[in-house]
N, C-alpha and C positions, 0 to 999 in steps of 0.2 A: 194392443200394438204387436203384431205378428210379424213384419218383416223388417229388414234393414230398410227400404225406403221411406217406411212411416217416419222410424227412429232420423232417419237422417231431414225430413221435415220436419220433424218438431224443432231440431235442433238450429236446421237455416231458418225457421220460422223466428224462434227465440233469438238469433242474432241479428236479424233484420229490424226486430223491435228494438233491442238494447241499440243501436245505430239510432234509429228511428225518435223512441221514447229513453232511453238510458236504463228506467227500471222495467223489467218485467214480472210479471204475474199470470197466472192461471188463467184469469177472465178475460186479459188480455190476448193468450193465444188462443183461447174459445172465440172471440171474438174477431180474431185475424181470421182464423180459418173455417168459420162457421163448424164448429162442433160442441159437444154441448160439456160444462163444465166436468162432471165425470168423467167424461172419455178423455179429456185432458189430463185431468187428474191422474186417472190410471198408469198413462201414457209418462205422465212426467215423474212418476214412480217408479217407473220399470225404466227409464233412461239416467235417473238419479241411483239407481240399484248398478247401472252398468258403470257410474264415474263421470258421464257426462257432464252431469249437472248439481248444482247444490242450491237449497232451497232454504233460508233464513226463518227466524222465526218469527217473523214478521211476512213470509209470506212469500218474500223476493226471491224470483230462480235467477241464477246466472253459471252461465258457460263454465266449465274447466276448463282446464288446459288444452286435454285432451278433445271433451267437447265443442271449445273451439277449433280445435285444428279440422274436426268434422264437420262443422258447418262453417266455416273457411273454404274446404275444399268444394262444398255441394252448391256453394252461395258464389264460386268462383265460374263452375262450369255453367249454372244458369244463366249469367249474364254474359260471360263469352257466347255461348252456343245461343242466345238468346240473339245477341247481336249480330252475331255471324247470320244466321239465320233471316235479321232485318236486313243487312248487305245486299242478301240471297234477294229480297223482293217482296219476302213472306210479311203480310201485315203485323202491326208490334202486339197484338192483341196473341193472336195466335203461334205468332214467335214463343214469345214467353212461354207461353202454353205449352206447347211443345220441348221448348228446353228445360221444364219442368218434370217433363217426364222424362226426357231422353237423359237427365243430369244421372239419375240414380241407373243407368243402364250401358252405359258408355262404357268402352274399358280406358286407362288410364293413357295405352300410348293413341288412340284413336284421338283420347281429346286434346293429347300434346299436339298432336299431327293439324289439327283443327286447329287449334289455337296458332299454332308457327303461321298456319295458312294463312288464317285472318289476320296477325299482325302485318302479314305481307301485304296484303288487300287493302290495310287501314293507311299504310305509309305510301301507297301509290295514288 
């Protein structure tokens, strides 16, 4: 896991399960995001190393604090930018898609600005 975007995937990945299923685990985010259990592993090593995450002995990862407030934020602009995006015309397929990449590259006032936008668009 080499960049901040990975890290900030595993992390909205693992909050969308805990929503989803409540507990999570390894095999489960191998299995969300088609990767194979190692590279998870690794991956949930070096984000549990940064404070993200803590991992029980039993197996169970879950959010910190701080973890949370990171994929809160990544898990936020996906689905705005997502949406905004379906408003736009863009099928929901390729929306997502798109807000999936553009969530980890966006600067902060860009997606304030988008967001104010779309709330306007949403209440007319």
């Amino acid at each position: 896991m080499k960049t901040k975007e990975s890290q900030e995937n595993y992390l909205e990945t693992i909050l969308i399960l805990q929503k989803r299923k409540g507990n999570v685990r390894s095999i489960d985010i191998a299995n969300e995001l088609d990767f194979s259990r190692p590279s998870v592993s690794r991956a949930i090593k070096l984000i549990k190393e940064k404070g993200y995450v803590t991992v029980d002995e039993s197996g169970l990862i879950k959010l910190t604090e701080e973890g949370m407030k990171v994929a809160s934020a990544v898990y936020e602009k996906h689905i705005t930018l997502g949406k905004f995006l379906i408003t736009l015309g863009v099928e929901e397929r390729i929306a997502m898609e798109d807000a999936c990449r553009m969530e980890h590259v966006i600067s902060k006032d860009s997606f304030e600005k988008i967001k104010e936008h779309a709330k306007k668009c949403m209440e007319n």
